[in-house]
C-alpha positions in Angstrom: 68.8 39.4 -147.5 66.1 38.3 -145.0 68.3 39.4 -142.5 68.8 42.7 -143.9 64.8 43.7 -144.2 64.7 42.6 -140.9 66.4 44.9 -139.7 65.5 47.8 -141.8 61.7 47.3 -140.6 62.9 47.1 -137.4 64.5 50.7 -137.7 61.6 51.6 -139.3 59.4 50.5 -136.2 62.0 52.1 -133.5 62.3 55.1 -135.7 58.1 55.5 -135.4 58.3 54.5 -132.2 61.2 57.5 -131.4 58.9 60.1 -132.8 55.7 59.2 -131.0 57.9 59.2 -127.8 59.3 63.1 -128.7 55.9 63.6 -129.5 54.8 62.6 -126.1 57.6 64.4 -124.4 56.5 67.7 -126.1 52.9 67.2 -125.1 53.5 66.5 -121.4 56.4 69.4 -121.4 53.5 71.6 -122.5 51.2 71.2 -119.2 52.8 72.4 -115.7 51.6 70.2 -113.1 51.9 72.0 -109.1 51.1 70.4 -105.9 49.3 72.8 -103.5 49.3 71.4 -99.9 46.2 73.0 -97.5 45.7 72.8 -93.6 41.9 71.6 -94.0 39.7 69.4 -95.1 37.7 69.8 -98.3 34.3 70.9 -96.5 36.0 73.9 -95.2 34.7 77.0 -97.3 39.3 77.5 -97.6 39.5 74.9 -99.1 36.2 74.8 -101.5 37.3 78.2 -102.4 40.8 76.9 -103.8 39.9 74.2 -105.4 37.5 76.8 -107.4 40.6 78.6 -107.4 42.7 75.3 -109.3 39.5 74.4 -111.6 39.9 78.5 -112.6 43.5 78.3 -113.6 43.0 75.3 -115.6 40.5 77.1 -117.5 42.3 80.0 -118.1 45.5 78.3 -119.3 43.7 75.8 -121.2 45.1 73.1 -119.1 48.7 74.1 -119.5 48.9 74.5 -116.1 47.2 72.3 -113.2 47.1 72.3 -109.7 46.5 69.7 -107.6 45.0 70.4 -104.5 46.1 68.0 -101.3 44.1 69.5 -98.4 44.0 68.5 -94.8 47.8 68.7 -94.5 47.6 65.1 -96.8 51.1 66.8 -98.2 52.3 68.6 -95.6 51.8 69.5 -92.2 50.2 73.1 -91.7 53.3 74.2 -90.0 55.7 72.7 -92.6 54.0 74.5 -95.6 55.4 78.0 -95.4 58.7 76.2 -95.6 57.6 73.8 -98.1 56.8 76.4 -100.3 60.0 78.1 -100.0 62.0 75.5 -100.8 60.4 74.9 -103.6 59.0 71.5 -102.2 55.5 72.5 -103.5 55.3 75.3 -105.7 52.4 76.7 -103.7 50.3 76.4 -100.6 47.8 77.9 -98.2 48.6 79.2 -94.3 46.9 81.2 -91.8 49.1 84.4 -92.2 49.1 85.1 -88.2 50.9 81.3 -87.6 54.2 83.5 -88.7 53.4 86.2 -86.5 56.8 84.7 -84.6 59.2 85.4 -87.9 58.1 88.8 -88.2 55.1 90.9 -86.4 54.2 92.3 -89.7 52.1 88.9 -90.0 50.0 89.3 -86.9 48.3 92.0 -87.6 45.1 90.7 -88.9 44.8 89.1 -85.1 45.4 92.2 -82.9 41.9 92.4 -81.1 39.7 95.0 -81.6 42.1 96.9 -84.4 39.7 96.2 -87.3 36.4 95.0 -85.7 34.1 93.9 -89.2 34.7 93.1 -92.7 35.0 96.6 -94.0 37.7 97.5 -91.8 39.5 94.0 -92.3 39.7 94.8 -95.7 40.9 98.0 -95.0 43.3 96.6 -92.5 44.3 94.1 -95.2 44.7 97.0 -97.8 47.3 98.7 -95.3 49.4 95.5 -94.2 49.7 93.7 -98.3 52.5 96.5 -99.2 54.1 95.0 -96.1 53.5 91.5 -96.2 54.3 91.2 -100.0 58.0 92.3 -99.1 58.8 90.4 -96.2 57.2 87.3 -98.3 59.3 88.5 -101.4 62.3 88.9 -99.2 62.1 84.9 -98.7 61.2 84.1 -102.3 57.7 84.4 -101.6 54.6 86.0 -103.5 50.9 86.2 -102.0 48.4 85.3 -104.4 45.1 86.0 -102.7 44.3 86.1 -98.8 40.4 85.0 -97.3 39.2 85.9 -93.6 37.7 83.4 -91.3 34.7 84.5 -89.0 35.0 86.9 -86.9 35.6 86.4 -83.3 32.7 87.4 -80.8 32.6 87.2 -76.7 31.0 83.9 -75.5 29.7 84.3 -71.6 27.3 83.4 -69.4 24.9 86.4 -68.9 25.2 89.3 -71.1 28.6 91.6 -71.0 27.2 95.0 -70.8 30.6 96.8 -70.7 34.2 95.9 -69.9 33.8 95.7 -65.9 31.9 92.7 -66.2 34.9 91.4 -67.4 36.9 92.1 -64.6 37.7 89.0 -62.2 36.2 86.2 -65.3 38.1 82.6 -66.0 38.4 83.7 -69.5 40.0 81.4 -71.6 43.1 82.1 -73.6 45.0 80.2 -76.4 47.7 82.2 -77.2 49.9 85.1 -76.1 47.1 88.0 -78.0 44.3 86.4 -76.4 45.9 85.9 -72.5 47.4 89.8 -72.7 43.3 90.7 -73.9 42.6 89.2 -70.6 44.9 90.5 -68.5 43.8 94.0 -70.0 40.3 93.6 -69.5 41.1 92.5 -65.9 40.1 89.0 -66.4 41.4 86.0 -65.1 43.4 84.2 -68.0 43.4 80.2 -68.4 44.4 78.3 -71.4 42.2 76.1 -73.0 42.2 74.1 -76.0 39.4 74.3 -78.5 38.5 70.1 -77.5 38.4 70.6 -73.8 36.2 73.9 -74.2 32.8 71.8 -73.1 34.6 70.1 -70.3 36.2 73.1 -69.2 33.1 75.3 -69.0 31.1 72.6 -67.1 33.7 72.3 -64.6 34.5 76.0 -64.0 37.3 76.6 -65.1 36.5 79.1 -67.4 33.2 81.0 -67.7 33.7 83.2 -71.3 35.9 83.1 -73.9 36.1 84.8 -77.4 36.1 83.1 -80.9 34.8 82.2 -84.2 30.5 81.6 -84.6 32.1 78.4 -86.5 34.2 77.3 -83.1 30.8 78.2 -80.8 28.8 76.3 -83.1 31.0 73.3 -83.5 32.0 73.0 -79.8 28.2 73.2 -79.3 28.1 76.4 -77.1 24.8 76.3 -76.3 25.5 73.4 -73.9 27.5 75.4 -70.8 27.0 79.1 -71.6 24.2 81.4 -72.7 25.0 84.7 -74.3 27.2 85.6 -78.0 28.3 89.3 -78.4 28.8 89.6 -81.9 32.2 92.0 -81.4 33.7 91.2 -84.5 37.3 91.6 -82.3 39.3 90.5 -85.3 39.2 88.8 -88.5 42.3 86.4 -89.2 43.3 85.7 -92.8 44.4 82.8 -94.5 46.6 83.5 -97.8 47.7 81.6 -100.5 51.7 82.2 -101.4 53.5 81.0 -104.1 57.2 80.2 -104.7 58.4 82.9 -106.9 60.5 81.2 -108.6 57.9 78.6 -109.8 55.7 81.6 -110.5 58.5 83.3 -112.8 58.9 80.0 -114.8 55.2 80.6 -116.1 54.8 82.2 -119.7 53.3 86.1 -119.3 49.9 84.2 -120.5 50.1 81.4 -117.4 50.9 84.6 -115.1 48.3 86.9 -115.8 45.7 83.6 -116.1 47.0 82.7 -112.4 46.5 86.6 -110.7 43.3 87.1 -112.6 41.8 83.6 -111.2 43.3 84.3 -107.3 41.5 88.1 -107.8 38.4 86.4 -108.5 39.3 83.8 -105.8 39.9 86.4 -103.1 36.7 88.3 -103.7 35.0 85.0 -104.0 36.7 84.0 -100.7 35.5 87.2 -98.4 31.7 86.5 -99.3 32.2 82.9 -98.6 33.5 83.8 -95.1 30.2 86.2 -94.5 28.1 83.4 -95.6 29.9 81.3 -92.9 29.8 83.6 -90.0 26.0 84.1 -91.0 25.2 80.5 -91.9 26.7 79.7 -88.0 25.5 82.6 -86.2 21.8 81.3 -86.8 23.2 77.6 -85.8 23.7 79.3 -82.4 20.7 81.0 -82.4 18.8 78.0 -83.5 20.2 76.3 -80.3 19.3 79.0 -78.1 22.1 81.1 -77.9 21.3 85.0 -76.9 23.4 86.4 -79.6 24.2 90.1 -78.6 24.9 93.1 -80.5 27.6 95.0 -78.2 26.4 98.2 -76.4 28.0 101.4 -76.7 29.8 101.1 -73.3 31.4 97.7 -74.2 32.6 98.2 -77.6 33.9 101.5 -76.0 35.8 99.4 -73.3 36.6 97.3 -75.7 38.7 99.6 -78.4 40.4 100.7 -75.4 41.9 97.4 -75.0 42.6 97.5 -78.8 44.4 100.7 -78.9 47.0 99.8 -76.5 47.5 96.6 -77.9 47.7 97.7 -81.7 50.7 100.1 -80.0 52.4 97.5 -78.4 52.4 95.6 -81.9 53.4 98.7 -83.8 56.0 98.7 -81.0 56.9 94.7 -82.4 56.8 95.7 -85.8 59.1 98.5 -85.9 59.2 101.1 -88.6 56.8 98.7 -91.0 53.9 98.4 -88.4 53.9 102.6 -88.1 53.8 102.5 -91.8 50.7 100.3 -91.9 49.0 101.6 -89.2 49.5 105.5 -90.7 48.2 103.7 -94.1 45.3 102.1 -92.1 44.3 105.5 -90.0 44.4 107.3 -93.1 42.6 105.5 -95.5 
């Protein structure tokens, strides 16, 4: 008889126990937790902006969906995160668009020089190219969320660059096929250089200008080896977020339209935070006794020269989809 209550408080206890654990199940079934890998570290405005981006979808879903940011590459690798993504590895992540410029030209547009030279055209630019980046992400199971522009890259010299001959003959440094074939055009004298031996190589001669980001001159301390910043706004490259779109179609309609609404206000949020940073460094390099230049009719001239033929010789890369953006870009 003992023996017999015994046991039935005992079902009693595992059959409490059973619902509490359902219970449990159904709660933490209810919330969708993704992992979102980024290539920096969390005082970049990138990744600032995202997490804003992650605090804004948990809002908006009421917590039924969370992301968990993992920036510096903590998760993966920058170069590993496109793929990651794919695979479903990590239902979404953040890359600079023109690192996949060697899959498909399509991505490197936002990086040919002199093609949309300030914000307003970048965004036009961007406008033109999304048609064309959404399907060659979609045809890899791929959806863009939101993209943000870095700085824009500027001419760092010596003495001031009044047009393009005084170019012509310069150790300018290049890190990558765009930025030696902008040399070569502007008759300059190419020479790769990584962004940590930029001091060293400028004190030693081997290069005497280069062109980058306000952020790069100011955190490479420019002021050191050179004199003169023309603010030439060459080109503005874009980071996106993409997302796998399989994870994306396994939200409720109420999850989606919570996550698009949040990476609208992220994107828009995202462009002014990059004109705060171009501004915010800018007077860093001012402050340190940089000449910062505004370009003179003769260079930027010179300089759009060099950006025609090399916005043909992508469209050439790209095939029928660079005409189409371009035609969309002119004729916007």
């Amino acid at each position: 008889m003992l023996h017999s209550r015994f046991l039935n408080k005992a079902g009693v206890r595992l059959a409490t126990a059973a619902v509490f654990s359902l219970a449990g199940l159904a709660a933490a079934s209810a919330e969708t937790k993704w992992d979102m890998p980024t290539p920096y570290g969390d005082s970049n405005f990138h990744t600032q902006n995202i997490s804003a981006f992650a605090d804004d979808v948990k809002e908006k879903t009421e917590g039924s969906l969370a992301i968990q940011v993992h920036s510096a590459g903590s998760l993966f690798k920058h170069p590993e995160i496109k793929n990651s993504v794919r695979k479903g590895l990590a239902p979404i992540g953040e890359v600079l668009v023109s690192r996949l410029a060697n899959e498909d030209a399509v991505f490197g547009v936002d990086s040919v020089p002199f093609l949309a030279p300030s914000y307003d055209k970048a965004w036009k630019l961007y406008q033109a190219s999304k048609p064309a980046l959404e399907e060659k992400l979609g045809e890899q199971g791929l959806q863009l969320l939101f993209a943000v522009p870095w700085p824009p890259q500027g001419i760092y010299a010596k003495k001031e660059v009044v047009s393009g001959e005084d170019l012509k003959g310069v150790k300018f440094r290049a890190y990558n096929a765009a930025t030696e074939r902008l040399a070569q055009l502007a008759s300059a004298v190419p020479t790769q250089i990584e962004v940590p031996d930029i001091p060293t190589a400028f004190s030693t001669g081997r290069v005497e200008a280069m062109i980058t980001s306000p952020s790069t001159g100011a955190n490479s301390k420019a002021w050191d080896f050179l004199t003169h910043y023309h603010d030439t706004q060459a080109w503005l490259p874009k980071n996106m977020v993409i997302v796998n779109k399989r994870a994306f179609d396994g939200l409720s309609d109420a999850e989606k339209a919570a996550v698009l609404e949040a990476a609208a206000e992220a994107e828009q949020r995202g462009w002014e935070a990059s004109k705060v940073e171009t501004k915010t460094k800018t007077n860093v390099l001012i402050e340190n006794g940089i000449t910062v230049v505004q370009p003179s009719k003769q260079l930027i001239e010179d300089l759009a020269a060099i950006g025609e033929t090399m916005a043909a010789e992508w469209q050439e890369n790209a095939g029928e989809a660079g005409v189409a953006v371009i035609e969309a870009y002119n004729n916007n």
